[in-house]
C-alpha positions as CSV (number, residue, x, y, z in Angstrom):
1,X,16.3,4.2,-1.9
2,X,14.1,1.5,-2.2
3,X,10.9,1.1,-4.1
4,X,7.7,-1.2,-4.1
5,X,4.5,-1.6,-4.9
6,X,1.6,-2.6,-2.3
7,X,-1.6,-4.3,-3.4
8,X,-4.2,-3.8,-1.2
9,X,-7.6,-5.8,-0.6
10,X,-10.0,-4.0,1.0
11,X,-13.8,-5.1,2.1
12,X,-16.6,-4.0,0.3
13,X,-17.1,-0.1,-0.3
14,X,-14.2,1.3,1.8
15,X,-12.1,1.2,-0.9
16,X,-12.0,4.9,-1.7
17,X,-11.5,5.5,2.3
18,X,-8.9,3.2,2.6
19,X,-6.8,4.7,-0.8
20,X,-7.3,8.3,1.2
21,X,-5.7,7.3,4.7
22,X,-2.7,5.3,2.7
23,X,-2.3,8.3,0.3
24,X,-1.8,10.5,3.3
25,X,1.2,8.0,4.7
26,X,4.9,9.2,4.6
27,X,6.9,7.4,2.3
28,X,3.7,6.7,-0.2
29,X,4.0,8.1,-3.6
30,X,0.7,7.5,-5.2
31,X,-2.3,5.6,-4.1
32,X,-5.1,4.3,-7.1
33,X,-8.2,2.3,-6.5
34,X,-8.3,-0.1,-9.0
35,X,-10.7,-3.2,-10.8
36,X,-9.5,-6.5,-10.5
37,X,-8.0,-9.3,-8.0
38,X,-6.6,-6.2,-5.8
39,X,-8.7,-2.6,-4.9
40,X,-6.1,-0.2,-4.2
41,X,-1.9,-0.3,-5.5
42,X,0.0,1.7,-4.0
43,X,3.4,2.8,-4.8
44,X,6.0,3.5,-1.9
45,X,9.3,4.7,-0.9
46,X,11.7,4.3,2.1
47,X,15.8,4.3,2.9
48,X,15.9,0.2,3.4
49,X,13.1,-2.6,2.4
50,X,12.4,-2.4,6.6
51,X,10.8,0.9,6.0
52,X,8.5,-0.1,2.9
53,X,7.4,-3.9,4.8
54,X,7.1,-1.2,8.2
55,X,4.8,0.7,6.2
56,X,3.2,-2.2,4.8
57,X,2.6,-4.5,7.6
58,X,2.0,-2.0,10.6
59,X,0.1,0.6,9.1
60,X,-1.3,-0.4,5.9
61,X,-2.6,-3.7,7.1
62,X,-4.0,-2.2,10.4
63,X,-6.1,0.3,8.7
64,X,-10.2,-0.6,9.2
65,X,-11.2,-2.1,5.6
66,X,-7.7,-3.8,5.0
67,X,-8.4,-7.4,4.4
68,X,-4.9,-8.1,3.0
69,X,-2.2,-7.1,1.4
70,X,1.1,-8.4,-1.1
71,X,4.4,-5.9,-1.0
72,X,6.1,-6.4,-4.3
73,X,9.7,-4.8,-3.7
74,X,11.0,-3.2,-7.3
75,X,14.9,-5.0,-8.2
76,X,15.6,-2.0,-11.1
77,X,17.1,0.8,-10.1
């Protein structure tokens, strides 16, 4: 199982839409908007690191408000 954290940057006031359509993703465990450099971190789950950067890169980053995002996969276990 593999585990990572997604930092989301998302354009001005969709930031509470944008944590609603991730939270609603498979393989996402929580979802928080947040103050600081990022607006949303998300933590997610998958069965290899494809299924977390899958998650990250074709349906995170796609979603209307998403301006960018980091993947941070977790090395404990």
């Amino acid at each position: 199982m593999v585990h990572a954290f997604i930092m989301v940057k998302t354009g001005a006031g969709s930031s509470e839409d944008v944590q609603g359509q991730i939270a609603d993703l498979d393989g996402i465990t929580d979802a928080h908007v947040v103050a600081g450099e990022y607006d949303v971190i998300v933590e997610a789950t998958g069965d290899e690191v494809y299924d977390v950067l899958s998650t990250a890169s074709k349906k995170i980053s796609a979603m209307e408000g998403v301006t960018d995002t980091k993947t941070y996969v977790s090395l404990s276990a």
